[in-house]
FIKOLZA-1660 file (N, C-alpha, C; in steps of 0.1 Angstrom, whole numbers, plus 5000, padded with zeros to 4 digits):
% residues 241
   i   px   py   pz ch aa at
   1 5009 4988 5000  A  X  N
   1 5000 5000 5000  A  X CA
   1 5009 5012 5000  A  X  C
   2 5004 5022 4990  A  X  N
   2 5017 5034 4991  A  X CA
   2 5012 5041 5006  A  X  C
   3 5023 5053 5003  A  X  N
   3 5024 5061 5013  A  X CA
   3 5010 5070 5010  A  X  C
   4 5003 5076 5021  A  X  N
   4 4995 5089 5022  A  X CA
   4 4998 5099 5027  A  X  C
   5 5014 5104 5029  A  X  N
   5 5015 5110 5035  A  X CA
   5 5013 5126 5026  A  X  C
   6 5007 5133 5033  A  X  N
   6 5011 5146 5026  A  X CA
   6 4993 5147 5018  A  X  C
   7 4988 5140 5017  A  X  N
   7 4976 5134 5014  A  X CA
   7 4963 5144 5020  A  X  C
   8 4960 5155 5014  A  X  N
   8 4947 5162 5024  A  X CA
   8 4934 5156 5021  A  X  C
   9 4934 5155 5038  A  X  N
   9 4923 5145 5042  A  X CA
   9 4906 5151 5035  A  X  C
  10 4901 5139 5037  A  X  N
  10 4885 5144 5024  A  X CA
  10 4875 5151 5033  A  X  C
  11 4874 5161 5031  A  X  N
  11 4862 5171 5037  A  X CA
  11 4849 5162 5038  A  X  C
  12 4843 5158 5053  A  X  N
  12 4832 5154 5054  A  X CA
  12 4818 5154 5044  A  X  C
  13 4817 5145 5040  A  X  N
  13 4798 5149 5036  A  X CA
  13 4785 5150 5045  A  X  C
  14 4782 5161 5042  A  X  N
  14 4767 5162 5052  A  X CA
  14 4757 5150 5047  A  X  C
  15 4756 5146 5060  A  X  N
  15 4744 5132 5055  A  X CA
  15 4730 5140 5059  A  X  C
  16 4721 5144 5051  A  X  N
  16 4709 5146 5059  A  X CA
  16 4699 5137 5061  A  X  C
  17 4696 5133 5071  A  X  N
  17 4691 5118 5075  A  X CA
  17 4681 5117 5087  A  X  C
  18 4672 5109 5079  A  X  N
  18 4661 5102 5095  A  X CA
  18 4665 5087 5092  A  X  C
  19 4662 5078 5101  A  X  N
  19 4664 5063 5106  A  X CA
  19 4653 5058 5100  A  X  C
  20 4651 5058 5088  A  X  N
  20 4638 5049 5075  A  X CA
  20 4649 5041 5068  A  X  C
  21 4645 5033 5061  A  X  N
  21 4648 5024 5048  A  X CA
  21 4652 5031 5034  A  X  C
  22 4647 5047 5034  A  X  N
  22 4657 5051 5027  A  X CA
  22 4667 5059 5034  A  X  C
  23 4667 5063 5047  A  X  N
  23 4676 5071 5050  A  X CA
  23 4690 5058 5050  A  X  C
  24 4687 5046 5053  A  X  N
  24 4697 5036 5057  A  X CA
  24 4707 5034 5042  A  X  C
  25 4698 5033 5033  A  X  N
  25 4706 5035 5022  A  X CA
  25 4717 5042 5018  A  X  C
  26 4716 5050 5022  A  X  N
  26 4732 5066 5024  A  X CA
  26 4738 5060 5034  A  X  C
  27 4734 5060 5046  A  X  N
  27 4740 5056 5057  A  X CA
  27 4752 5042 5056  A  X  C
  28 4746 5033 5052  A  X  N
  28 4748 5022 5044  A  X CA
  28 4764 5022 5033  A  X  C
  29 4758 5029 5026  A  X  N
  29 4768 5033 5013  A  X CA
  29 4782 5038 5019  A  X  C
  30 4777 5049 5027  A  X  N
  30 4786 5061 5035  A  X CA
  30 4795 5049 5046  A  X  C
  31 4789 5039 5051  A  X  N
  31 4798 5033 5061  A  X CA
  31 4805 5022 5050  A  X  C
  32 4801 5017 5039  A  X  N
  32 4810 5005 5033  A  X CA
  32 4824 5012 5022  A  X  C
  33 4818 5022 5020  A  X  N
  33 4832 5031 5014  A  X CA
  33 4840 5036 5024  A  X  C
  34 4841 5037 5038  A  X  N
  34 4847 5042 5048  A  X CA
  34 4848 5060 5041  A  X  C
  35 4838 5064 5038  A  X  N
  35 4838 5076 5038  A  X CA
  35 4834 5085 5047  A  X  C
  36 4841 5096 5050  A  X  N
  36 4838 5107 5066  A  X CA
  36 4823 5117 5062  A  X  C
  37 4814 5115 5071  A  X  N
  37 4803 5122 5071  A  X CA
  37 4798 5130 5085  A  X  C
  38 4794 5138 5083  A  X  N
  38 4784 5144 5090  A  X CA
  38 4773 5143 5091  A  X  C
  39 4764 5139 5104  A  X  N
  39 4751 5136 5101  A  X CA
  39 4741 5149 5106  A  X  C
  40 4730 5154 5097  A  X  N
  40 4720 5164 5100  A  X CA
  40 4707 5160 5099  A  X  C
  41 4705 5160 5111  A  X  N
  41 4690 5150 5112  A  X CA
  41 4681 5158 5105  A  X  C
  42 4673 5152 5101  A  X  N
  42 4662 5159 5091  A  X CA
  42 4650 5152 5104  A  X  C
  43 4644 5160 5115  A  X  N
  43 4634 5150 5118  A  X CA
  43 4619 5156 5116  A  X  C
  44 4616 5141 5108  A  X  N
  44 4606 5146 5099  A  X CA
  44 4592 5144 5107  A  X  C
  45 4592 5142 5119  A  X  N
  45 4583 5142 5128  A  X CA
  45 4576 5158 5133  A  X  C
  46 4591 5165 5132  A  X  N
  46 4587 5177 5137  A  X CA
  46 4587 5185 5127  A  X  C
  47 4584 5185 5112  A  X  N
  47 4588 5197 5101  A  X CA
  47 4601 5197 5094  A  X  C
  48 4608 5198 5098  A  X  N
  48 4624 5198 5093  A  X CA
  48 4625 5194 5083  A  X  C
  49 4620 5188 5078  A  X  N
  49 4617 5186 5060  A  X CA
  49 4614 5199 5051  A  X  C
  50 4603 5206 5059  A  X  N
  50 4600 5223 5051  A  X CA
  50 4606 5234 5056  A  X  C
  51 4620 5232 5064  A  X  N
  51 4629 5243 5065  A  X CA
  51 4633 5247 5052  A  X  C
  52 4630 5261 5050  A  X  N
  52 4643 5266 5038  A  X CA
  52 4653 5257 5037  A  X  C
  53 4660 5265 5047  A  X  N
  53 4672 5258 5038  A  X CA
  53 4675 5242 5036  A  X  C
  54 4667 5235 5043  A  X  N
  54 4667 5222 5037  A  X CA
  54 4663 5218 5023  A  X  C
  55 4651 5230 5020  A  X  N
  55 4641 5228 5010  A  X CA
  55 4654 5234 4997  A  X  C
  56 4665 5237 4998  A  X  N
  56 4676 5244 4991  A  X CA
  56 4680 5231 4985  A  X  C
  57 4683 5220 4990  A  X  N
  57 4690 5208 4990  A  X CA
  57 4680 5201 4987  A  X  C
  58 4663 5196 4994  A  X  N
  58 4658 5190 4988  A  X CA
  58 4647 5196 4987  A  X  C
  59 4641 5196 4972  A  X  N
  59 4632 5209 4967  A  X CA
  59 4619 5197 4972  A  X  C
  60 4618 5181 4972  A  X  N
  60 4607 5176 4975  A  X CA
  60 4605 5171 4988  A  X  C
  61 4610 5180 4995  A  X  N
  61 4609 5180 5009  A  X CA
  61 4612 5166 5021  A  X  C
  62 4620 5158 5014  A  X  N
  62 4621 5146 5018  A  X CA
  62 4637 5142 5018  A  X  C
  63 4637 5135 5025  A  X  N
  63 4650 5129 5034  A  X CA
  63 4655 5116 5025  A  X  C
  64 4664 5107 5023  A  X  N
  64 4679 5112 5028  A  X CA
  64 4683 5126 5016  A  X  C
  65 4697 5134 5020  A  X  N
  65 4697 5139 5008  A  X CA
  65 4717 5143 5014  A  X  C
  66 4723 5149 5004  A  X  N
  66 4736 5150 5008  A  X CA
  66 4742 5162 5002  A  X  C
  67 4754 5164 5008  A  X  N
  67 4762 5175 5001  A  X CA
  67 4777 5174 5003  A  X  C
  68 4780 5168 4991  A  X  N
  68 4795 5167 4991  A  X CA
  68 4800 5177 4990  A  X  C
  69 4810 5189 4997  A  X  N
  69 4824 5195 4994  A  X CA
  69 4829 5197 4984  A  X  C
  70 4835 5181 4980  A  X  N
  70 4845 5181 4972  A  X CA
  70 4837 5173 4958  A  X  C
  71 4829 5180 4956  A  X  N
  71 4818 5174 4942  A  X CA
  71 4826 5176 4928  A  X  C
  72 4822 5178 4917  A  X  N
  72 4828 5172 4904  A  X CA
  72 4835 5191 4904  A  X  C
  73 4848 5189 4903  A  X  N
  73 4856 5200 4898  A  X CA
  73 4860 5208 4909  A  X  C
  74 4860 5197 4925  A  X  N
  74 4860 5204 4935  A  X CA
  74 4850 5214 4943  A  X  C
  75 4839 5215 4932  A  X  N
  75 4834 5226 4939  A  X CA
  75 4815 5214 4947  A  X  C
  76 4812 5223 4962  A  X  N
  76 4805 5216 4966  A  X CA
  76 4792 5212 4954  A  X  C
  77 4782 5202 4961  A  X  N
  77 4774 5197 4947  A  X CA
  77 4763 5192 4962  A  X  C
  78 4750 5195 4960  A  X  N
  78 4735 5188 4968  A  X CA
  78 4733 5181 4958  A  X  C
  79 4724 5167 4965  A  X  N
  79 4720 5157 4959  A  X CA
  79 4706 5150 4966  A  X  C
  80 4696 5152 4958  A  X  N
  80 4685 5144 4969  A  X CA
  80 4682 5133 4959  A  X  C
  81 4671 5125 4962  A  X  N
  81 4668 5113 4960  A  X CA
  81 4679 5104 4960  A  X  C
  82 4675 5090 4971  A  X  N
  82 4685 5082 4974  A  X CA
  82 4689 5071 4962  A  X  C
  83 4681 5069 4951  A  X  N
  83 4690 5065 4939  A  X CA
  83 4699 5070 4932  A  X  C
  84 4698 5080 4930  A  X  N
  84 4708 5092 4929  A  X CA
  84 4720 5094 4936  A  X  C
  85 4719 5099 4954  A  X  N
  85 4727 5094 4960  A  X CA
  85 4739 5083 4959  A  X  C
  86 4730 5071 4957  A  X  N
  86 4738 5056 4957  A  X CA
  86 4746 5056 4943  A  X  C
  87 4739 5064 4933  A  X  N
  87 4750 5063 4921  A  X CA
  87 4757 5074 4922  A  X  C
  88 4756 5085 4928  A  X  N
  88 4768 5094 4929  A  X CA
  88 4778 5091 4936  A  X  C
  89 4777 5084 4947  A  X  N
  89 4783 5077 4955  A  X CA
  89 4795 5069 4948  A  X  C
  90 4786 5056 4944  A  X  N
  90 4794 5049 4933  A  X CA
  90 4807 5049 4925  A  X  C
  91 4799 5063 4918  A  X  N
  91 4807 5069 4906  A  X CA
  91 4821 5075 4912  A  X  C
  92 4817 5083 4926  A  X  N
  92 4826 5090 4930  A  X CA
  92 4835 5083 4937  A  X  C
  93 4834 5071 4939  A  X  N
  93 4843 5062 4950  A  X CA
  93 4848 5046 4942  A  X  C
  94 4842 5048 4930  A  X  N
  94 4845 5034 4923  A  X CA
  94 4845 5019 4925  A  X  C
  95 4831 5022 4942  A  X  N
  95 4832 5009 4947  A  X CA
  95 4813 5007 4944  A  X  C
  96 4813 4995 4945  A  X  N
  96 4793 4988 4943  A  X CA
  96 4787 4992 4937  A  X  C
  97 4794 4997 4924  A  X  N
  97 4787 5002 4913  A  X CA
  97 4795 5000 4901  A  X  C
  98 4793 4986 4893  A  X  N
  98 4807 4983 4880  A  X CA
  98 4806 5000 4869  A  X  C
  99 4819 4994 4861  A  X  N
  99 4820 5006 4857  A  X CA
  99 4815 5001 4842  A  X  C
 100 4819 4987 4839  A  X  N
 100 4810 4975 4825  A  X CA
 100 4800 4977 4820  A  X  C
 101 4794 4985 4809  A  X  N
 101 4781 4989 4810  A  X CA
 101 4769 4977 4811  A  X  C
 102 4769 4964 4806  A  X  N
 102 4766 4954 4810  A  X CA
 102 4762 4950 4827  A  X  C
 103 4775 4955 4834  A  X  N
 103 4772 4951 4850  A  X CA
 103 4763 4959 4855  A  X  C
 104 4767 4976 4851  A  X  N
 104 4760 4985 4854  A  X CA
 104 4748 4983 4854  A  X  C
 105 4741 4979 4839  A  X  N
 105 4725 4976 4835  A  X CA
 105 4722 4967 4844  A  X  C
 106 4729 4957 4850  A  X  N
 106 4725 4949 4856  A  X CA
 106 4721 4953 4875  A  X  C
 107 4730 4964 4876  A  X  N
 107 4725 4970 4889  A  X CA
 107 4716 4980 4888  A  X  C
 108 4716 4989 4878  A  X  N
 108 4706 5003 4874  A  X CA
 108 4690 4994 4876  A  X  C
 109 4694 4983 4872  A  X  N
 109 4677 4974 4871  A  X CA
 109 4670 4972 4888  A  X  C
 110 4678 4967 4894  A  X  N
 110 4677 4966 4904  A  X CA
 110 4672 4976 4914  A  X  C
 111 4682 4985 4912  A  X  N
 111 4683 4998 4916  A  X CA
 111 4667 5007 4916  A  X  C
 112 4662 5008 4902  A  X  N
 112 4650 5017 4899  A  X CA
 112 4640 5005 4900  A  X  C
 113 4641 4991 4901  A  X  N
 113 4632 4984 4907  A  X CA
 113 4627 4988 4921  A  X  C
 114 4636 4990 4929  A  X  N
 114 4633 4988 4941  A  X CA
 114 4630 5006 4944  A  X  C
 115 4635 5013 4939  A  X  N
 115 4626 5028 4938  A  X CA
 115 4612 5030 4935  A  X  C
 116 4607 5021 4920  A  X  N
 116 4599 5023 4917  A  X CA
 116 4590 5012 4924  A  X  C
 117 4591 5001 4930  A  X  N
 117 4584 4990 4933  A  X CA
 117 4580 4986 4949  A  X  C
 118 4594 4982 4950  A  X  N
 118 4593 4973 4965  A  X CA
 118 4590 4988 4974  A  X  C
 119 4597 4995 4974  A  X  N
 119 4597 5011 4982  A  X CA
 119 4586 5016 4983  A  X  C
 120 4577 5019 4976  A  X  N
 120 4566 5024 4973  A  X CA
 120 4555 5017 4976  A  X  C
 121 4556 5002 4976  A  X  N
 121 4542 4993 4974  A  X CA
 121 4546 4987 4995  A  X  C
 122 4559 4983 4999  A  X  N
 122 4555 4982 5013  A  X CA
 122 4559 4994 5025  A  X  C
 123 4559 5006 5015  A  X  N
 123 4557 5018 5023  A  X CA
 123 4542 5017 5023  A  X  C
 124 4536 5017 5013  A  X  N
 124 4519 5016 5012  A  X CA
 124 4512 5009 5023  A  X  C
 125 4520 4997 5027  A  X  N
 125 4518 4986 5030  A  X CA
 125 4517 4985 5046  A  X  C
 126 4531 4995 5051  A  X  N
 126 4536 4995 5062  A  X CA
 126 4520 5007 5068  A  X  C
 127 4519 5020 5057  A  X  N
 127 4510 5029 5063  A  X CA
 127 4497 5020 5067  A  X  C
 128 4491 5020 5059  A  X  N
 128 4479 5012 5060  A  X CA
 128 4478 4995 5067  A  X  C
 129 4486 4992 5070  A  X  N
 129 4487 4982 5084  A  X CA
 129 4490 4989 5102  A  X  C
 130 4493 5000 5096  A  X  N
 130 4500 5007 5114  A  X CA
 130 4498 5019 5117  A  X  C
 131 4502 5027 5103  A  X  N
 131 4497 5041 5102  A  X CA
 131 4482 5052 5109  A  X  C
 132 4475 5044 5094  A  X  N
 132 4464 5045 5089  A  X CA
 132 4460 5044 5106  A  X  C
 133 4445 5056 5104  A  X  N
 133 4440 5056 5115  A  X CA
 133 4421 5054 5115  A  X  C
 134 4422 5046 5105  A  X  N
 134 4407 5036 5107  A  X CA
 134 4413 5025 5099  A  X  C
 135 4407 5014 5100  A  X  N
 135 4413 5002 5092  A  X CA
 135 4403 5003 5079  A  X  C
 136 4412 4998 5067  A  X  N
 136 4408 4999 5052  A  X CA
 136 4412 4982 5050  A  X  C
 137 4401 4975 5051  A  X  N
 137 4406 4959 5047  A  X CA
 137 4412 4960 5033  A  X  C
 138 4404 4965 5021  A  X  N
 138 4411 4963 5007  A  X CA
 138 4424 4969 5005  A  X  C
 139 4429 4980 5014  A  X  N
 139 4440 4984 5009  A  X CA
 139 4451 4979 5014  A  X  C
 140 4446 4973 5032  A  X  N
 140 4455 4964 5038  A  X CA
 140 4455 4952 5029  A  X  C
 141 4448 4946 5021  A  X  N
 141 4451 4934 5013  A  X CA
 141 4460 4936 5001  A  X  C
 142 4451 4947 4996  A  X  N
 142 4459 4950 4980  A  X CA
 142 4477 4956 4980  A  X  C
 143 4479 4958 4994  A  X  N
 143 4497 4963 4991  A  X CA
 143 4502 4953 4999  A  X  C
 144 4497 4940 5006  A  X  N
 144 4502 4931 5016  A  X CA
 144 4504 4921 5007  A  X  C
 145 4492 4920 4996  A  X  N
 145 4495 4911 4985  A  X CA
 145 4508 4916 4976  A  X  C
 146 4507 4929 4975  A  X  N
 146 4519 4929 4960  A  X CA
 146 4534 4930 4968  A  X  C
 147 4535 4933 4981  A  X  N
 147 4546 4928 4989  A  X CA
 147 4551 4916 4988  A  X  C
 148 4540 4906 4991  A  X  N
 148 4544 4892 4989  A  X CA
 148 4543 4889 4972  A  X  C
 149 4542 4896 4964  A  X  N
 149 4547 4892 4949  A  X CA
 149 4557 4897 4952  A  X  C
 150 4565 4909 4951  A  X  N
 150 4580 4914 4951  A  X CA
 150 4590 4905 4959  A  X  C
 151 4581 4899 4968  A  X  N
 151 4591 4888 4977  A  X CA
 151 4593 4875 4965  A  X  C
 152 4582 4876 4959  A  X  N
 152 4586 4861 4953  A  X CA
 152 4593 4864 4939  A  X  C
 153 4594 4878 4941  A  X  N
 153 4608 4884 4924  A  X CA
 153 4618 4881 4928  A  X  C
 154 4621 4884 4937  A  X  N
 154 4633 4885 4946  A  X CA
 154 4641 4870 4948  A  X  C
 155 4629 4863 4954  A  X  N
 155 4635 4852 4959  A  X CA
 155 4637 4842 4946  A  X  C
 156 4629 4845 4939  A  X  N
 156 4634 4833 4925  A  X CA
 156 4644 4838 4918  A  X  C
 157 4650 4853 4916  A  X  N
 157 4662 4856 4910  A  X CA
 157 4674 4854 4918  A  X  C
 158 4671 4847 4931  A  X  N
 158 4685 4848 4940  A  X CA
 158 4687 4832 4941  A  X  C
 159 4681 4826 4930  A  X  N
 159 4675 4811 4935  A  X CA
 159 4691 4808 4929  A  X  C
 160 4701 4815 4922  A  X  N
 160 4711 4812 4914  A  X CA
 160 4724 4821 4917  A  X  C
 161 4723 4829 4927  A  X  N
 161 4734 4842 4934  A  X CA
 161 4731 4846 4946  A  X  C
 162 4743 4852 4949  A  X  N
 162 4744 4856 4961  A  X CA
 162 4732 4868 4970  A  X  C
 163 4739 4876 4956  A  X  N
 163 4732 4892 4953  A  X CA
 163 4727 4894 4942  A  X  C
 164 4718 4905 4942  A  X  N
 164 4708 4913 4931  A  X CA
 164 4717 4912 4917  A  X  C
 165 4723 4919 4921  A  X  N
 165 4730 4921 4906  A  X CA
 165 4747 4909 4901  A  X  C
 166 4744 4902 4913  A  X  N
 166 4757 4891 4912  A  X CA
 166 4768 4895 4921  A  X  C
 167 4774 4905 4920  A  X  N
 167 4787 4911 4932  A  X CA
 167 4776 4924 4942  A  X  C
 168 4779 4918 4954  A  X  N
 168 4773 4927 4962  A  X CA
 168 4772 4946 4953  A  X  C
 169 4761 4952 4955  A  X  N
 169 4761 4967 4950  A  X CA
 169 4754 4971 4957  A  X  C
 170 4748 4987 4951  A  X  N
 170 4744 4994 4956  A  X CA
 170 4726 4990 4955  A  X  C
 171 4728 4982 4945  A  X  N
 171 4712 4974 4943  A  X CA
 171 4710 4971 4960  A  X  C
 172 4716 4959 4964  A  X  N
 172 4713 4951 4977  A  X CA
 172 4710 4964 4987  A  X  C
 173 4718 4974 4988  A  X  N
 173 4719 4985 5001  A  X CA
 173 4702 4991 4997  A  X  C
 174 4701 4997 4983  A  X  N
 174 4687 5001 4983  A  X CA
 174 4676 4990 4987  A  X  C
 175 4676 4978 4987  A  X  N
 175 4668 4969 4992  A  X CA
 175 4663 4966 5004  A  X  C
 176 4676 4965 5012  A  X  N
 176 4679 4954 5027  A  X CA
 176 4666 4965 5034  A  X  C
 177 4669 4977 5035  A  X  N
 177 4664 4982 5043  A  X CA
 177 4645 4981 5041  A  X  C
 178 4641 4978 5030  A  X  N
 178 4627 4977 5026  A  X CA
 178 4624 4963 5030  A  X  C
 179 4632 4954 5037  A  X  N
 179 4633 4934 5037  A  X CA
 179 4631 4939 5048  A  X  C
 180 4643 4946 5058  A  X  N
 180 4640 4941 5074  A  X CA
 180 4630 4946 5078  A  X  C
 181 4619 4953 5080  A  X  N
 181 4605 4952 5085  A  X CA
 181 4596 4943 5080  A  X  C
 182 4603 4931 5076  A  X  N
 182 4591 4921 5065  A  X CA
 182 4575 4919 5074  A  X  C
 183 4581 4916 5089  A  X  N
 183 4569 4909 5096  A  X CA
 183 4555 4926 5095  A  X  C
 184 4562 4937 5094  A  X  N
 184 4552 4951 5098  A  X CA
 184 4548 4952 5080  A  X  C
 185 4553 4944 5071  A  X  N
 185 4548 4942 5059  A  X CA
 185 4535 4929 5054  A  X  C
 186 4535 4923 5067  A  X  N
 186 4526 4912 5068  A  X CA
 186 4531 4898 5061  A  X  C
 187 4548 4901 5061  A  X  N
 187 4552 4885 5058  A  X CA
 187 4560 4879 5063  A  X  C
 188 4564 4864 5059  A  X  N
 188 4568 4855 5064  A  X CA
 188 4582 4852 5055  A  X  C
 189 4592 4857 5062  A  X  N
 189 4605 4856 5055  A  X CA
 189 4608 4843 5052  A  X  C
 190 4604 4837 5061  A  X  N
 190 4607 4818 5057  A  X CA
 190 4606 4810 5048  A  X  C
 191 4592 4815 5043  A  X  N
 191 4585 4810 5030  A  X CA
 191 4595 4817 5015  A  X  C
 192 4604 4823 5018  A  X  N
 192 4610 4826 5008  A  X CA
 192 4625 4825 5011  A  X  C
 193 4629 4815 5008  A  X  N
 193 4643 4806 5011  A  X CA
 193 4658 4814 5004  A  X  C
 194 4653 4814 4997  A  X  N
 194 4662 4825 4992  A  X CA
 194 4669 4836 4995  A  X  C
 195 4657 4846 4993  A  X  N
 195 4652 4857 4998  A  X CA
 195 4660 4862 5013  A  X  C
 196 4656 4848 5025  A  X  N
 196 4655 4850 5036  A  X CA
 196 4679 4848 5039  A  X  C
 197 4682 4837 5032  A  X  N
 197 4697 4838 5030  A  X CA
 197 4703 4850 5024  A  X  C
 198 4696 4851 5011  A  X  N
 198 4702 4873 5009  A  X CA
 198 4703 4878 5021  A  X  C
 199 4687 4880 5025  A  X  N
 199 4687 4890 5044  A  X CA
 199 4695 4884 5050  A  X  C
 200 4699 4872 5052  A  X  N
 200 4709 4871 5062  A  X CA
 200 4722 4873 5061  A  X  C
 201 4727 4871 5046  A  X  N
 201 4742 4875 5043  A  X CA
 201 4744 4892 5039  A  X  C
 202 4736 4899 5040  A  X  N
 202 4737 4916 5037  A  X CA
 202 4735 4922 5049  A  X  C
 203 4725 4915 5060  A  X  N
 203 4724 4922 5076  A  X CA
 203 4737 4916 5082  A  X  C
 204 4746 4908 5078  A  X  N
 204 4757 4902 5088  A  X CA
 204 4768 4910 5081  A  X  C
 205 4768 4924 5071  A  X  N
 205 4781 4932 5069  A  X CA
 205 4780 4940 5078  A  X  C
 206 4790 4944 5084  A  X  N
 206 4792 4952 5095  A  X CA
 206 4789 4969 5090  A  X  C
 207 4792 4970 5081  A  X  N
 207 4788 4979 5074  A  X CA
 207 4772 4986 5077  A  X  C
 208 4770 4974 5070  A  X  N
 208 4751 4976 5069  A  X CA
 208 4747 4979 5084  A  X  C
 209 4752 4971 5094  A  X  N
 209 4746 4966 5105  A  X CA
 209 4746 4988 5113  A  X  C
 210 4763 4994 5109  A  X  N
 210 4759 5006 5117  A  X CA
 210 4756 5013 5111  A  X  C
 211 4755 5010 5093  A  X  N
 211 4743 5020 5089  A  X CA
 211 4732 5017 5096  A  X  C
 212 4728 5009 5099  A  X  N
 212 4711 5010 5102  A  X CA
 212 4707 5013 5117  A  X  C
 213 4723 5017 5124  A  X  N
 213 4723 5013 5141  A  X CA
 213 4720 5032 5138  A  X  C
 214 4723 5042 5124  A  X  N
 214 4727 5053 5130  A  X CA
 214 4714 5058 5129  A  X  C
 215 4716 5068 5146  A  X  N
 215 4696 5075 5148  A  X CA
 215 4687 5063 5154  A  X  C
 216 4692 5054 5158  A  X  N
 216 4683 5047 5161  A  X CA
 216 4675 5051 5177  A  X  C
 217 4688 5057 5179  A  X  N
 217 4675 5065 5199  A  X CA
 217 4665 5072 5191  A  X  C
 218 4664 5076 5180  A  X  N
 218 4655 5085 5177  A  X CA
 218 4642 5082 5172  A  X  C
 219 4640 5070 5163  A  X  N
 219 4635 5061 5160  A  X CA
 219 4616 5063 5169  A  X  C
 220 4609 5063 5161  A  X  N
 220 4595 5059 5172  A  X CA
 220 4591 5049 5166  A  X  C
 221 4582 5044 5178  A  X  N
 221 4570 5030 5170  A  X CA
 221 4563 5033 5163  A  X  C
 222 4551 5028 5151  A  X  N
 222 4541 5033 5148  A  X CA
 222 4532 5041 5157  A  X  C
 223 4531 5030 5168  A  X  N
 223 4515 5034 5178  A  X CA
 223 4523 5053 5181  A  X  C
 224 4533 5057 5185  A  X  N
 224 4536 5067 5188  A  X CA
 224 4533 5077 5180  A  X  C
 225 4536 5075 5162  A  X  N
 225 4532 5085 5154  A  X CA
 225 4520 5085 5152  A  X  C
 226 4510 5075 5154  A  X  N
 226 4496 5071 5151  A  X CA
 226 4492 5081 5161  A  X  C
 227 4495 5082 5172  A  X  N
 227 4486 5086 5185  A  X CA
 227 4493 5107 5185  A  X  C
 228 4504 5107 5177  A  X  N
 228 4508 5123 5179  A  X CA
 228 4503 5129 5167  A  X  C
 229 4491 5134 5170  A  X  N
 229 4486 5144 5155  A  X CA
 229 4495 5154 5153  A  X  C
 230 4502 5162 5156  A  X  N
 230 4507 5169 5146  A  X CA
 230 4519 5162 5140  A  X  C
 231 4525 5151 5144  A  X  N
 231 4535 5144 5133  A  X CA
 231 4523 5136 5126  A  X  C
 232 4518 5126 5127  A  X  N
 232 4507 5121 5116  A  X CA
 232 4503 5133 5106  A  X  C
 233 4502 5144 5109  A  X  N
 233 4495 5155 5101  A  X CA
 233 4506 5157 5091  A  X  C
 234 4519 5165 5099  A  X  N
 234 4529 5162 5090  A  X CA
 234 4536 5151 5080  A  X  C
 235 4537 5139 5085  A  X  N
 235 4534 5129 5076  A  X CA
 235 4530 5125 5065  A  X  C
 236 4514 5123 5075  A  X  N
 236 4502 5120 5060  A  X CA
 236 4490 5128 5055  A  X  C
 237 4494 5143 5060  A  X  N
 237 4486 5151 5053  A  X CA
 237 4489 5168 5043  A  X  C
 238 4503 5158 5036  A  X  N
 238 4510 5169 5034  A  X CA
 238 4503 5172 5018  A  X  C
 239 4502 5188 5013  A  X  N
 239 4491 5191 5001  A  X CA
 239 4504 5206 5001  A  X  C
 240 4507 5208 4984  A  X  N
 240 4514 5217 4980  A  X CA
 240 4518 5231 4991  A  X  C
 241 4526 5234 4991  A  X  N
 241 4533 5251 4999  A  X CA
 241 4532 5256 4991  A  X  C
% end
């Protein structure tokens, strides 16, 4: 290994971050590159999402989001949405994201799968089983069901690899975090054999483990946001500013 000496050290990135499944994704990324960060809680319980100057950095009002320093030409660069994130990340660090345009297609897939799909349908899933503050049988069925289809995409493409895209990436990091609340998604990790060996070989990297440890005092139950109306309000009754 050469020398570093003389080497100026890399100006922190601001992590702006709550303790969700997509905040763990940065978190995640940020601990397996051993890159230096700063964390700025965005707590989205209390508003902090519609501060100015957050709203500077993320114009859709939502968390995780970042600001590298030392961005393309040296000069600082904001970055929201966590797919984005994960490939800037990538790009800028040359690690869990090939550079093969073949490998790549093979993780970009993954990647906007799980943006467009798993994220979205057991975020639905998670509201309306715990959230939601009257019970809606069809909607608790209709996203508890397409959860357990994404479980069974998942588990038959791993029926032959390790990982999503074949070498651990940034695919797996946008995932894990949408897997470990399976039981508050209404399923049964077991029944998918596969599936359930992925979760177990991506939660046992050390990495992953204090991404997801960071903010965790902070963390509430459902029943606590259920029962505090003006975070539920903030939450789930947000309509244009």
């Amino acid at each position: 290994m050469g020398s570093s000496a003389g080497k100026k050290p890399r100006k922190p990135i601001d992590l702006y971050y709550w303790p969700t499944p997509n905040g763990w994704k940065v978190s995640i990324m940020l601990e397996e590159c051993k890159l230096p960060y700063t964390v700025k809680y965005v707590d989205i319980l209390k508003g902090d999402q519609f501060k100015r100057d957050f709203l500077k950095i993320a114009p859709n009002n939502r968390m995780p989001a970042i600001v590298d320093p030392e961005g393309p030409g040296g000069k600082p660069i904001s970055i929201f949405e966590s797919g984005a994130i994960l490939q800037y990340l990538g790009n800028n660090t040359g690690r869990f994201y090939p550079k093969r345009v073949r490998d790549r297609v093979e993780v970009d897939q993954w990647l906007f799968w799980q943006m467009g799909g798993l994220g979205p349908m057991a975020g639905q899933a998670h509201h309306f089983r715990h959230y939601a503050r009257e019970e809606l049988p069809y909607a608790i069925e209709r996203y508890t069901n397409e959860c357990n289809r994404l479980y069974g995409v998942m588990n038959k493409h791993l029926r032959q690899r390790d990982f999503l895209a074949g070498s651990y990436s940034i695919a797996d990091m946008a995932c894990i975090g949408w897997i470990k609340p399976y039981k508050r998604q209404g399923q049964d990790i077991a029944e998918f054999k596969h599936l359930k060996k992925w979760f177990e070989r991506v939660m046992a990297r050390p990495a992953v483990q204090r991404g997801m440890a960071l903010g965790e005092e902070v963390r509430r139950v459902p029943s606590q946001m259920r029962e505090d109306d003006k975070a539920w309000q903030l939450l789930f009754k947000q309509t244009a500013r």
